[in-house]
N, C-alpha and C positions, 0 to 999 in steps of 0.2 A: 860832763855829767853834772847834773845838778846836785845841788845838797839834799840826802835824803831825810825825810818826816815822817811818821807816820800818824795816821789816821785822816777823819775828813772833814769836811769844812764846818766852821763854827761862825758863825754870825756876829761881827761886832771886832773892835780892834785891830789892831795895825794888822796889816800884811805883810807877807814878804822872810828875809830873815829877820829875828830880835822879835818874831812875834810872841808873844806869852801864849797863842792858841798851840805854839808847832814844839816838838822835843826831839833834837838832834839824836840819833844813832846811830851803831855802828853795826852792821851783819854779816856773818862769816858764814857759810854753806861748806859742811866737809861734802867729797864726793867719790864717786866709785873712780875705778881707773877707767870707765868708760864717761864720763863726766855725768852720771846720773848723781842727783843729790841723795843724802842718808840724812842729814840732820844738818842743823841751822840754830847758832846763837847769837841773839840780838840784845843789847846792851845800850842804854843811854850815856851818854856822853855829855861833859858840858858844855861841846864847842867843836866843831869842825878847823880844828887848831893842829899844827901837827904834833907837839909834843904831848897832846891829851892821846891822839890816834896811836902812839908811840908808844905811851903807856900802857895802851888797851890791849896791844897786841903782844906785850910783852908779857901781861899776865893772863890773856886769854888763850895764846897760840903755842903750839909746842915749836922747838925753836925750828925742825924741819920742814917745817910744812911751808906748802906752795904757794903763795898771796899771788892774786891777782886784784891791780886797786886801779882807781880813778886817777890815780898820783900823788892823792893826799898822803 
């Protein structure tokens, strides 16, 4: 899986990762026990780093809950 971005294309400057257009984040979707979603929190991040991801999750997730990740 790629690194995710949000938003769309902006005319002018680098591409790619380290662009100044893109701002790394990170998305968590709670959901039903039949896997439909309830709700979704998205948080910027400095860096698709693990110890930042590590951090994020430590203060965004309760300590039960199910992760399913990319492997970061």
């Amino acid at each position: 899986m790629d690194d995710a971005y949000w938003g769309g294309e902006r005319p002018g400057g680098k591409r790619g990762r380290g662009s100044e257009n893109k701002a790394p984040f990170v998305a968590a979707v709670e959901s039903t026990e039949e896997g439909q979603p309830i709700r979704m929190k998205m948080h910027k991040v400095k860096g698709f780093r693990k110890e930042e991801i590590k951090n994020w999750g430590q203060q965004q997730l309760k300590t039960d809950s199910h992760v399913i990740t990319d492997g970061l």
